[in-house]
Steps between C-alpha positions, in 0.01 A plus 500: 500500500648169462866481703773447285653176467764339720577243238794493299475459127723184332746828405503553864519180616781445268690792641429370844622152408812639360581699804402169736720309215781700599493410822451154481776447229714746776383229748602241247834605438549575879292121569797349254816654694353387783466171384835509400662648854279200662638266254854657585464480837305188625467319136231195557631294805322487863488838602304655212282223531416590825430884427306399216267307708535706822398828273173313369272503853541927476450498194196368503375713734566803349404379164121422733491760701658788327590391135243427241230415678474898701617657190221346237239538798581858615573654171126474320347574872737806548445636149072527521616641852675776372227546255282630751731625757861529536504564860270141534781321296760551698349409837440179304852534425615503860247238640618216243857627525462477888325145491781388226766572729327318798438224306867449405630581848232198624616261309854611473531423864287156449753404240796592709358289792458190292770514276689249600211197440373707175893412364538142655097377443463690150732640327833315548395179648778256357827789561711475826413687828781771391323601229182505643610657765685780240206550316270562795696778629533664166110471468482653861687814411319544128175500651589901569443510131089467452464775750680718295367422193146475648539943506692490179301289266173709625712823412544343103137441498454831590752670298395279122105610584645840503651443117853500662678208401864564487597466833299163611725403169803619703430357835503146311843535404574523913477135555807408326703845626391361800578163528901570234522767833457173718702248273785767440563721837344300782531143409914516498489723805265269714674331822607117379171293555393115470653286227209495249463881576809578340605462135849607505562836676133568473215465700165425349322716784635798338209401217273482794580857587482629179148383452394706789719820358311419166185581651573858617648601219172414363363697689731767487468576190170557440470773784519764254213338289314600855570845515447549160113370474471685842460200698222508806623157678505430868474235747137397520334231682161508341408266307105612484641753255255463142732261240695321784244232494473470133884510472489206735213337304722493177785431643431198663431276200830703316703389838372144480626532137826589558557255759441235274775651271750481823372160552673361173826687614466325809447184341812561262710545807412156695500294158850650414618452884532114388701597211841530453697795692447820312153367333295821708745773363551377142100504476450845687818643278305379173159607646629850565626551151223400355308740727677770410407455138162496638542810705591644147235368331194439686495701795616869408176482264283330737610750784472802247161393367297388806422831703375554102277241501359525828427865417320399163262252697440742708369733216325141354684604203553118415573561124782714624577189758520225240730775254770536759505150621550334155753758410708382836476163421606478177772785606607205737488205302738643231739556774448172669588273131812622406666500916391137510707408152749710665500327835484122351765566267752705640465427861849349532668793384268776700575306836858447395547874666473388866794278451744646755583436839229211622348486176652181310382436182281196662299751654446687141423215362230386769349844458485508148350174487163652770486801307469285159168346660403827683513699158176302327286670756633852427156601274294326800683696759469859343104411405442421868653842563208689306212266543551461901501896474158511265309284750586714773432813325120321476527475857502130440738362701368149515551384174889525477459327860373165319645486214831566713417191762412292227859597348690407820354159492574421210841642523554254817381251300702524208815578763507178619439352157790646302774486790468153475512544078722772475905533582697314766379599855895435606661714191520925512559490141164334407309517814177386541419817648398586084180300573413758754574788228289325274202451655466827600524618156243273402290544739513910490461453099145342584394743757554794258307304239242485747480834665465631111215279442284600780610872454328499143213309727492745697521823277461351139736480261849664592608588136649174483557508137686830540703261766525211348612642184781685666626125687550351196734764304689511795532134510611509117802719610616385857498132282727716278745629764488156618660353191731736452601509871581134448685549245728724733492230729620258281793696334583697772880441625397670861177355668521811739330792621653667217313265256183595689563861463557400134196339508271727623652816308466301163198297622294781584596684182315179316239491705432844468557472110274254445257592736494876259473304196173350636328796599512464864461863619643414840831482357498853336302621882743530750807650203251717385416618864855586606565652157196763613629546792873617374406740253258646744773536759768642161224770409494576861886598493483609180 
């Protein structure tokens, strides 16, 4: 008798997405005060500069030791594990969850040790010993964080291949409680330190702290998760447990992957180091709005549809494979068209919020200027987000690997092409720091065109038409809402927040209008959805 299916149907997936949307755009909302309470706080001089870059080393490592590269290994592993036996699955469970969390104390330690020449030889060559020295000792104290999150990211593995996605959508809001906790209640109540450490009555190691309270409240919160799927985990140092190797096997080429990702990040950093003050926050502001569009976007339905697909390649059901995949990218690219109109034409007035305290309205218009170049990537960003996930639900981990390598160098390349082309290296306002935002919106545009042509290599055609056909109506009516958000622009007497509330209220409504007149059923999906969902809950009362 043939098991029933773990595989979610698009209905499902939907559902899933929705509940992982509301989490992200809780993340997103929470992601945006805390961008604001940052901007409040330490706006874009010296000190945030130095958290910025101090925060990137642990980052890194968790993002290669526990992040993505764990998660998209362990999940399709754990899932055929659990097919046979649950007891099995979660002795994998504790053996990668053990090694994860030596791993990150290793190099934690390592980076500790050599923090000081990773700042002054890499990262921050060409700032003064102060600030080296600041950002060193942030880095130092942050490296608690990838142990942490080395036990927690396992735990949302383990908790989404269970079907449970609602808290791993909560624990992502805990970075910014985290770090407004830091920015807020520590950082004014820290002893006076150096010069560049403080920005007024605050000091920036408060931020420092609040990364590491971030992290357990990560894991905090998903504890529950634990007891609720009747969680078997332990300690275990055994490593000749059956799927530890092949977890290893696919995560190798996934962690080279990733670290070419953090490469570019790291090359964004020492470019913009020779930049004017403030270059290496304006950029990492703009890149984190534009992320959290993507969070939105791209990765609630990449995280809600992968355990999906790796449980339909399981079953070889690869008709059911190519159905869910096209319906999550074209679910992503109408997303992705209208927030980059949105982001290229109103980003004045949506960074216009942060203006308070340290935030001068040079530093909104720096930001707005990244985030104009960051935006034309958007649709490259949230593809990468599905495709990455399809490849490793094939247990191909390799391919994303050289595409991805391929992508850094030619984002280098193009780096040091358009800083030279692109802004004033010695003005905020129109930094050359853009060039850096522009390139790697290029060059992630190309590796999604890429990674889509060698999927449909790979497993024939991917319903592109179906795809395709979607891109363009949604094209037709983000072009829409961009006319008629210039328009606001133009007439406006308040270039604002309030115009970008405006905007989006009245620029959604068109884009939503005109994306119904065309037929695209997306539009009608998600309204429909919720409108189920309330009179299911009113005949309940009823």
């Amino acid at each position: 008798m043939k098991s029933q299916s773990r595989a979610l149907s698009n209905k499902q997936i939907a559902r899933a997405a929705l509940i992982v949307l509301g989490g992200f755009l809780a993340s997103g909302v929470l992601g945006f005060i805390r961008q604001g309470v940052l901007a409040a706080q330490f706006g874009t001089g010296t000190a945030f500069d130095a958290f910025i870059a101090a925060q990137r080393i642990p980052e890194i490592i968790f993002v290669l030791v526990a992040g993505g590269a764990l998660g998209s290994s362990f999940i399709p592993i754990f899932a055929k594990q659990r097919e046979d036996s649950e007891a099995n699955a979660w002795q994998l469970a504790s053996a990668v969850m053990t090694f994860a969390a030596i791993a990150a104390a290793i190099l934690g330690i390592l980076t500790a040790i050599f923090a000081d020449s990773i700042v002054a030889n890499i990262l921050l060559r060409d700032s003064s010993p102060d600030v080296q020295h600041l950002t060193a000792n942030m880095m130092r104290l942050m490296m608690l964080t990838p142990f942490i999150f080395a036990i927690s990211g396992l735990v949302m593995g383990i908790l989404q291949s269970h079907g449970l996605f609602f808290l791993p959508s909560v624990a992502v809001s805990m970075n910014s409680i985290g770090i407004m906790i830091g920015a807020l209640f520590i950082a004014p109540n820290l002893p006076q330190g150096s010069d560049v450490a403080m920005v007024g009555a605050n000091n920036v190691y408060g931020l420092a702290y609040g990364a590491v309270l971030s992290a357990v409240l990560h894991l905090l919160i998903q504890i529950p998760g634990l007891l609720q799927v009747k969680a078997r985990l332990r300690p275990l140092v055994n490593f000749r447990i059956r799927g530890v190797v092949d977890i290893l096997r696919l995560m190798g080429p996934r962690v080279l992957g990733l670290a070419v990702v953090q490469v570019n990040f790291v090359v964004n950093i020492i470019l913009a180091d020779g930049m004017v003050e403030g270059s290496i926050a304006a950029l990492s502001v703009a890149f984190t709005l534009m992320f959290t569009a993507l969070g939105i976007i791209g990765q609630s339905v990449g995280s809600a549809v992968f355990p999906t697909l790796s449980a339909l390649y399981a079953e070889n059901d690869m008709e059911g494979f190519k159905n869910r995949l096209s319906t999550a990218m074209r679910s992503v690219l109408f997303l992705s068209f209208p927030a980059m109109v949105a982001f290229i034409v109103l980003g004045k007035p949506i960074v216009s919020i942060f203006e308070r305290g340290e935030w001068t309205a040079e530093s909104t218009a720096a930001t707005a200027w990244a985030l104009a170049f960051y935006a034309t990537g958007i649709a490259g960003f949230a593809l990468l987000e599905i495709l990455s996930r399809a490849f490793y639900a094939l247990s191909d981990t390799w391919t994303p690997v050289v595409v991805g390598m391929g992508a850094m160098l030619s984002n280098i390349a193009l780096s040091l092409i358009f800083i030279r082309f692109i802004g004033d290296p010695d003005n905020l306002v129109r930094g050359a720091f853009a060039g850096l935002a522009l390139a790697n919106a290029l060059t992630t545009l190309i590796e999604a065109a890429v990674l889509w042509w060698l999927m449909r290599r790979r497993i024939g055609t991917v319903n592109d038409k179906f795809v395709l056909d979607g891109s363009w109506r949604a094209i037709v009516a983000s072009l829409a809402m961009g006319l008629v958000l210039w328009g606001m622009v133009q007439i406006s007497p308040v270039q604002d927040f309030r115009l970008a509330l405006a905007g989006g209220i009245i620029g959604g409504g068109v884009f939503f209008g005109v994306s119904i007149a065309l037929g695209l059923d997306e539009a009608k999906a998600v309204p429909n959805m919720l409108l189920r969902r309330f009179s299911k809950r009113k005949q309940k009362h009823e």
